[in-house]
Backbone bond lengths (Angstrom), bond angles and torsions (degrees), N, CA, C in turn:
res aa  C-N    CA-C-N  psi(-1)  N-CA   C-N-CA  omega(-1)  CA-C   N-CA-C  phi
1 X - - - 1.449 - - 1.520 108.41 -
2 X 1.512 120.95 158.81 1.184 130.77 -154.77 1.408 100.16 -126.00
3 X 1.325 155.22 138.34 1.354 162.33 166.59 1.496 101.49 -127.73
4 X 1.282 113.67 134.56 1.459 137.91 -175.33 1.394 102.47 -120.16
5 X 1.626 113.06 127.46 1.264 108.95 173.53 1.777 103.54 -98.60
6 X 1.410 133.90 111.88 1.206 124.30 -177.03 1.139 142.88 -52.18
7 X 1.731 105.33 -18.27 1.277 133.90 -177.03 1.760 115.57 -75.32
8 X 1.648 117.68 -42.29 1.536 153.89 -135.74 1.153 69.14 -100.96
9 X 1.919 109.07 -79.30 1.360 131.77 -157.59 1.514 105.71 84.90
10 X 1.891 101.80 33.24 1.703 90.79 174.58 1.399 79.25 -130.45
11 X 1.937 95.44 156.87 1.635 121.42 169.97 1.336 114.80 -71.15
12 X 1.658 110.07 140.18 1.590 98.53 -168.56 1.418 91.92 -131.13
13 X 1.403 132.71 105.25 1.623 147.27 -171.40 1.757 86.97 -47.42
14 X 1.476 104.17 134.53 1.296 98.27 169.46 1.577 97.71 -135.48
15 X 2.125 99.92 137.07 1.209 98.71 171.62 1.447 117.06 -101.04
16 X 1.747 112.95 132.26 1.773 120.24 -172.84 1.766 91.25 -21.70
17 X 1.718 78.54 -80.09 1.726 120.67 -160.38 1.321 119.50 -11.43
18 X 2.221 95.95 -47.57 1.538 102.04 -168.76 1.411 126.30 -94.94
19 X 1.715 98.12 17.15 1.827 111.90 172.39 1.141 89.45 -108.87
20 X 1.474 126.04 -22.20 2.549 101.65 -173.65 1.415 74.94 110.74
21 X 1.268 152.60 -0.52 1.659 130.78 174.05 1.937 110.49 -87.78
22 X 1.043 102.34 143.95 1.495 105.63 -175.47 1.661 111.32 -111.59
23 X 1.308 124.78 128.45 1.782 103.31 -159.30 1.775 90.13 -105.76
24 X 1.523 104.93 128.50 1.356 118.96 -172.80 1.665 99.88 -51.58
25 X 1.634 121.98 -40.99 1.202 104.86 173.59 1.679 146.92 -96.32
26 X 1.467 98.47 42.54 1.039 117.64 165.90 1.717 119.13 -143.89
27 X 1.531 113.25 15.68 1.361 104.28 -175.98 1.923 98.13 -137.49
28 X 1.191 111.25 90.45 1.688 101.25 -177.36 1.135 130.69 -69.95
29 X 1.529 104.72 20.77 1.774 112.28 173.72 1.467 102.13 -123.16
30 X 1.372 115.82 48.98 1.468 96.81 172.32 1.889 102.69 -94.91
31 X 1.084 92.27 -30.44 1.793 94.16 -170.97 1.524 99.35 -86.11
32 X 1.430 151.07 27.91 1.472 153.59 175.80 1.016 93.41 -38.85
33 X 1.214 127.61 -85.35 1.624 151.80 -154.20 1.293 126.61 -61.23
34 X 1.636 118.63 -19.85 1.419 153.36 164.69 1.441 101.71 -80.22
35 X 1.942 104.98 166.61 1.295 121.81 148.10 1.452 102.05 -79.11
36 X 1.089 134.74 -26.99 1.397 114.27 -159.52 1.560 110.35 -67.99
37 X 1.795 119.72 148.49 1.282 127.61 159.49 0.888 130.82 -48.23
38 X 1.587 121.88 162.55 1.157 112.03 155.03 1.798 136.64 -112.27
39 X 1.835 88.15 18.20 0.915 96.86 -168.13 1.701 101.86 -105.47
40 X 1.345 129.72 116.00 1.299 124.78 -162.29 1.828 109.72 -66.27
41 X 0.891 100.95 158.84 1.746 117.42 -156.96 2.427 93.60 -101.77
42 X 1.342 120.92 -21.19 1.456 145.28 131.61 1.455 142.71 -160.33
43 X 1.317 105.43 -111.71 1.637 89.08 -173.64 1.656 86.81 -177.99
44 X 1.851 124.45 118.37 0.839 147.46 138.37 1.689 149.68 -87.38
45 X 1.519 113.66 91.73 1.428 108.08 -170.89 1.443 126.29 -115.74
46 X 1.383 112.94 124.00 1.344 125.20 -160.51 1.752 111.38 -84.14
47 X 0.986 124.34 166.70 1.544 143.02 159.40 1.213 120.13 -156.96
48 X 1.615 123.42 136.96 1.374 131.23 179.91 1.626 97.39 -133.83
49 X 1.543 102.63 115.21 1.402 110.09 159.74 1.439 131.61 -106.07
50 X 1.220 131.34 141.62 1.407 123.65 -166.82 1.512 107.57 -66.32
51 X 1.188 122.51 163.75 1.891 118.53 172.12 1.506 100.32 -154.77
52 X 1.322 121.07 111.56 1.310 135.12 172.88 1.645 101.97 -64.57
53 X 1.264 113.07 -86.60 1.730 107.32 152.16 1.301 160.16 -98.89
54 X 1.315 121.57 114.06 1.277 144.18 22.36 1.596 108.87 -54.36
55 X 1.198 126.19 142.41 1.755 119.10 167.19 1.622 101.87 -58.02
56 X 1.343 114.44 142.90 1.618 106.63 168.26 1.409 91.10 165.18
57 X 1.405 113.52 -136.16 1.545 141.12 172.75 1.972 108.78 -159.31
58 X 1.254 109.84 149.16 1.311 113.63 169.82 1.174 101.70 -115.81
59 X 1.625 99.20 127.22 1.447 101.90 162.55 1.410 136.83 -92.19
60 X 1.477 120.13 179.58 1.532 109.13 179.47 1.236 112.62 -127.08
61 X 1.353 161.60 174.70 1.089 135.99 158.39 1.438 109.12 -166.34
62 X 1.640 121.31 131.28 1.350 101.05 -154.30 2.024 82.51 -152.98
63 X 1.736 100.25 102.80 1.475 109.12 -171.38 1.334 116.07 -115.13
64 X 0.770 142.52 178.90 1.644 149.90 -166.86 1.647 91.22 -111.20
65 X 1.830 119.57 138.29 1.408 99.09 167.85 1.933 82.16 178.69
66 X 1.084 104.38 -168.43 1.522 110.54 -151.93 1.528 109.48 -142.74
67 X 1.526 119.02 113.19 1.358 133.37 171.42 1.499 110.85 -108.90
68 X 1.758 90.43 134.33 1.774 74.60 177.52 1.717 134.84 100.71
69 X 2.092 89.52 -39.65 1.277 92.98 -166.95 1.850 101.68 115.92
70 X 1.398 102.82 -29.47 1.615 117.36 -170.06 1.576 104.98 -88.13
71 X 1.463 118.85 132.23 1.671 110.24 140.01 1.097 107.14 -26.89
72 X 1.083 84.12 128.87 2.076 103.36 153.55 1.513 120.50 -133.34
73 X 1.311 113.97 -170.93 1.504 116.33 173.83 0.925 95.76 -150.79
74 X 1.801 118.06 103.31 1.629 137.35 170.79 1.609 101.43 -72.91
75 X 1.325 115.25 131.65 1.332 148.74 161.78 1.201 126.66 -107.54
76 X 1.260 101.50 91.66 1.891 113.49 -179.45 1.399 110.61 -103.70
77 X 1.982 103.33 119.80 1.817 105.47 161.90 1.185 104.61 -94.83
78 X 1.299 121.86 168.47 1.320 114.41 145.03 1.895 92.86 175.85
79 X 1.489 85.83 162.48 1.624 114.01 -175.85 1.167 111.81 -93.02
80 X 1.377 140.52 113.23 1.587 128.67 150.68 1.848 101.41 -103.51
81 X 1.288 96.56 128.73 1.209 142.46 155.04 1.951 111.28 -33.83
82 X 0.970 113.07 130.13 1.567 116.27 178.15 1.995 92.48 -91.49
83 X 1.031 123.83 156.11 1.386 118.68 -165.82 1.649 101.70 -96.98
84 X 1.231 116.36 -49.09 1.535 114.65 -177.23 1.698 96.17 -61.58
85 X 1.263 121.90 -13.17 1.617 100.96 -172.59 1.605 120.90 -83.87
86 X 1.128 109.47 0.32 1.636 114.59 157.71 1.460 119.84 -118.06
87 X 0.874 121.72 144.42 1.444 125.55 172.66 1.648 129.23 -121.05
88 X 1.718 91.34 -37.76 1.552 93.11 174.21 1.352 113.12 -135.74
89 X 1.508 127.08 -166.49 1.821 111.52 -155.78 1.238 83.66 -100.63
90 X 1.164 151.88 8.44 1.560 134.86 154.56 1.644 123.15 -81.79
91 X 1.592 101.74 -21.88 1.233 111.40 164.86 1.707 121.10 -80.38
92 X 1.324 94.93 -40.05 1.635 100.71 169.22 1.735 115.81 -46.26
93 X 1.388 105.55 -68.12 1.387 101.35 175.58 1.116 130.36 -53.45
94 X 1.243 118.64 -46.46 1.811 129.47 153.61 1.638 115.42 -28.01
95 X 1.575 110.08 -42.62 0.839 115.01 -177.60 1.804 104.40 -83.91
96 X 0.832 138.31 -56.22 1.400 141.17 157.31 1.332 113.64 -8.94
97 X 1.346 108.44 -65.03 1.852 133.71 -175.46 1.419 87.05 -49.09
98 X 1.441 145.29 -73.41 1.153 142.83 -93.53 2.095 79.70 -124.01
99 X 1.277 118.00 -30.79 1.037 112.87 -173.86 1.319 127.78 -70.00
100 X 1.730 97.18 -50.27 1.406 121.24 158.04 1.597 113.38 -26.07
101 X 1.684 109.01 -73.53 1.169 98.40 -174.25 0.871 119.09 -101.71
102 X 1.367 141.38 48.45 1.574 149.28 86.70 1.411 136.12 5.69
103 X 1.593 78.24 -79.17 1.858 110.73 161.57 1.432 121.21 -41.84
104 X 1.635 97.56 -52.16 1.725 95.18 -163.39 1.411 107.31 -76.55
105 X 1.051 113.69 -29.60 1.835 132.95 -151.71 1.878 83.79 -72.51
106 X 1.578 114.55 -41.88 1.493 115.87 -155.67 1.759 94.87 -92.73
107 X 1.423 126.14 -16.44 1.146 122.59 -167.68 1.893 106.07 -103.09
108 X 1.369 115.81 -39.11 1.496 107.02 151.24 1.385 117.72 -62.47
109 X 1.271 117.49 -24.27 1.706 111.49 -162.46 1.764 96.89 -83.54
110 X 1.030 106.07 -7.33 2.167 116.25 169.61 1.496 113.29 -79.57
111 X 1.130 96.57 -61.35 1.633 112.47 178.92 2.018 117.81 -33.26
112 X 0.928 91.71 118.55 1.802 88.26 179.61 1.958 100.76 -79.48
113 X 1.396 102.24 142.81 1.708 93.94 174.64 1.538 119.61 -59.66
114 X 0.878 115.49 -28.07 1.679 111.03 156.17 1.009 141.93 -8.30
115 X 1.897 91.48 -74.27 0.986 130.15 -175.97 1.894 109.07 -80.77
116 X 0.805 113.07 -27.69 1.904 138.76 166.92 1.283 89.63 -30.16
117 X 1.579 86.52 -75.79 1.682 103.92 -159.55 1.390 123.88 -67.42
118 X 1.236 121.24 -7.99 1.484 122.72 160.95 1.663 114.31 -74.81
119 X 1.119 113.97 -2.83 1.713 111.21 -176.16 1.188 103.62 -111.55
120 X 1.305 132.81 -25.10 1.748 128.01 155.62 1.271 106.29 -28.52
């Protein structure tokens, strides 16, 4: 696991073990004593990046989930907004404008051309 100090803005390797935390996916006796499994039911992974402009954070989000009937792999962007950074509805939309293409610029800029070219 990874800990970010926001201030530093450096990654600080963190071990479970050496705070008393036990990581469900590497120890299959944490739930013994429970009904619960240990075999997870999916798999949710987050990211928060800072964004000066628009003010906010972009998120990432990359979950286990089902189309169809099929596995899938849900891919969530999205922008949240810092709250003092708008104030009025000309700033809001401004802020909108600026988020949007944020989004797209960071969500093609993922995409392998490959993969491009199957959505033509």
């Amino acid at each position: 696991m990874i800990v970010s100090n926001k201030k530093g803005g450096k990654a600080i390797p963190l071990q479970l073990a050496e705070v008393g935390v036990s990581s469900p996916i590497n120890d299959e006796n944490i739930f013994t004593k429970t009904s619960v499994s240990s075999l997870p039911l999916g798999a949710d992974l987050r990211f928060y990046f800072p964004c000066d402009q628009p003010k906010g954070t972009v998120n990432l989000r990359f979950a286990q989930g089902k189309k169809d009937s099929k596995d899938s792999l849900i891919w969530e962007l999205q922008m949240q907004g810092a709250y003092s950074a708008v104030k009025s509805q000309q700033e809001i939309i401004q802020w909108c404008v600026q988020a949007h293409e944020t989004l797209e610029y960071a969500f093609f800029g993922m995409l392998q051309e490959v993969f491009l070219r199957r959505l033509e």
